[in-house]
C-alpha positions in Angstrom: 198.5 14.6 -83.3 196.8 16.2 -86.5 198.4 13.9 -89.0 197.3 11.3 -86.4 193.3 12.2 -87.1 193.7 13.1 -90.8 195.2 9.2 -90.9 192.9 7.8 -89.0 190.1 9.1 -91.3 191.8 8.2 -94.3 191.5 4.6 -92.8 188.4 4.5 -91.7 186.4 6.4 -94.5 189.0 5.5 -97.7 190.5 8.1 -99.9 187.4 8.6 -101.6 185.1 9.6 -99.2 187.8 11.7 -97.8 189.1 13.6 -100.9 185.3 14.4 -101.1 184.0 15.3 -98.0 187.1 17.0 -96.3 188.7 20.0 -98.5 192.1 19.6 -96.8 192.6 16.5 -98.2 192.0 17.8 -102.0 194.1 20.3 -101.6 196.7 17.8 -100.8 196.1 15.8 -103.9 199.4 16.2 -106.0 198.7 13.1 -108.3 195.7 10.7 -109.6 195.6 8.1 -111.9 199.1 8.6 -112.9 198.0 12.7 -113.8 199.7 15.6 -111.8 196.6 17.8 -110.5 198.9 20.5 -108.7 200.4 23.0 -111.3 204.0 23.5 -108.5 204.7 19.5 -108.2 204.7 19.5 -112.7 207.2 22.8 -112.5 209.3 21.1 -110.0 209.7 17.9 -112.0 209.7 20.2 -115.5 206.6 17.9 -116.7 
């Protein structure tokens, strides 16, 4: 049911708005504009 709401806002609002105005979905953020922003993803992937 969470994903559900966190989906829903993502439609509704875009991923900008979102990214800025709800900290769970920054922390999410792996990648943007082709740049890895989350320091496990690049060890995983030796980039």
């Amino acid at each position: 049911m969470l994903r559900f709401l966190f989906l829903n806002r993502l439609a509704s609002d875009g991923y900008y708005k979102a990214l800025k105005d709800d900290p769970n979905f920054l922390a999410g953020l792996n990648v943007h504009k082709g740049e890895v922003t989350y320091k496990a993803v690049a060890d995983v992937f030796w980039i």
